[in-house]
C-alpha positions in Angstrom: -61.2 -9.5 -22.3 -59.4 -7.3 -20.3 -60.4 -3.2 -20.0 -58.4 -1.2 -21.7 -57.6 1.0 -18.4 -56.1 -2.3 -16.4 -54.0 -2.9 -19.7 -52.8 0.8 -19.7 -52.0 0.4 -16.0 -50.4 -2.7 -16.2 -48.2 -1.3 -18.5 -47.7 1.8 -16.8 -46.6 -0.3 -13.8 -44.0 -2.2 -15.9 -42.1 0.9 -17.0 -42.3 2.2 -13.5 -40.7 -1.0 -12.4 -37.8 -1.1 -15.3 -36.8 2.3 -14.7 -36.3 1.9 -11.5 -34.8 -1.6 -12.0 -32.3 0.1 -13.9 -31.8 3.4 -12.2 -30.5 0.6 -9.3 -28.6 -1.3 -11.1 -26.9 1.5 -12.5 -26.5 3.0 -9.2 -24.7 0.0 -7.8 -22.4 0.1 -10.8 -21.4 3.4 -10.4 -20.5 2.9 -6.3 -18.8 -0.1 -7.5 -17.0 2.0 -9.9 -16.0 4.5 -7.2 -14.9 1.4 -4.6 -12.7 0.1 -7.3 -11.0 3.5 -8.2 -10.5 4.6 -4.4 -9.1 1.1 -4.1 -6.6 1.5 -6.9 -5.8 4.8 -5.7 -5.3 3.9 -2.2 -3.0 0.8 -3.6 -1.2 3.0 -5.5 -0.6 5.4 -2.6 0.6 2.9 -0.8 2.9 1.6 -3.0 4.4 4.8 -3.3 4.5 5.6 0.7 6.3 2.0 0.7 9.2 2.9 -1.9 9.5 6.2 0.2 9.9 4.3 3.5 12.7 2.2 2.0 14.0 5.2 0.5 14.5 6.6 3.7 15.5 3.8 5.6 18.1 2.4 2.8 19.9 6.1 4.0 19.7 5.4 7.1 21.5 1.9 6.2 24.2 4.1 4.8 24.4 6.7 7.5 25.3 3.8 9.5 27.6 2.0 7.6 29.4 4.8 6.9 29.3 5.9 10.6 30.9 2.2 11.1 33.6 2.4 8.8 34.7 6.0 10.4 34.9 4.7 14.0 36.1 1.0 13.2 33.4 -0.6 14.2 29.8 0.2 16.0 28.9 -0.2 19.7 26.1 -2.4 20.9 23.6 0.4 21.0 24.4 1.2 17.4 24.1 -2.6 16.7 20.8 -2.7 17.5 19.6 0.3 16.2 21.3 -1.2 12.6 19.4 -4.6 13.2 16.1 -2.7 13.9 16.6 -0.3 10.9 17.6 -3.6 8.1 14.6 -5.4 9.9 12.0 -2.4 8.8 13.9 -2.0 5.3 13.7 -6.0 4.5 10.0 -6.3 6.0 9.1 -3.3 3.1 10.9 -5.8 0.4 14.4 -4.3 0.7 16.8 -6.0 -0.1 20.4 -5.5 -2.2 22.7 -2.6 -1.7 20.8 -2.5 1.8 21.9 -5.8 2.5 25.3 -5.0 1.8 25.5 -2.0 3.6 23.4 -4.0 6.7 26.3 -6.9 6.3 29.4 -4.8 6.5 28.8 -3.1 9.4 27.4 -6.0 11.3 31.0 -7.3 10.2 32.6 -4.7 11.9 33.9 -5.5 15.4 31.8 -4.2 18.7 33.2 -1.2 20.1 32.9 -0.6 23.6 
């Protein structure tokens, strides 16, 4: 039969174990926890920096087209610059009024 001292320490040792079974596994949870929340919040961030970037460049789709329809056309420089602006504004899922506006003036003739 065992002593009552290595039965004392035995269970001594077991709780010692569990708590700090636990205090790690709660540990990990809580960093997993924070990853998850950072990651929604970057996501989110994102989104929103995304919407803004069309935002801005759906303007500058309109600054152009109405640019376009004032001069009766665009030039080739201005061409480009509208193909490279639509490209940004459809990559960031664009699409629309934008494509309108992109369509119309690419319509227009080339001025030289």
């Amino acid at each position: 039969m065992e002593s009552l001292a290595a039965i004392v320490i035995t269970d001594i040792i077991s709780c010692v174990v569990a708590t700090c079974v636990a205090s790690v596994v709660a540990t990990v949870k809580a960093q997993g926890r924070k990853v998850s929340e950072r990651s929604e919040r970057e996501r989110v961030e994102s989104e929103a920096m995304k919407a803004g970037m069309r935002a801005l460049l759906w303007a500058e789709l309109q600054r152009i087209h109405e640019r376009a329809m004032a001069q009766g056309g665009l030039t080739v420089e201005e061409r480009r610059h509208l193909e490279s602006v639509y490209a940004a504004y459809h990559g960031l899922g664009g699409n629309g009024t934008g494509t309108r506006l992109y369509t119309d003036a690419m319509n227009m003739p080339v001025l030289d």
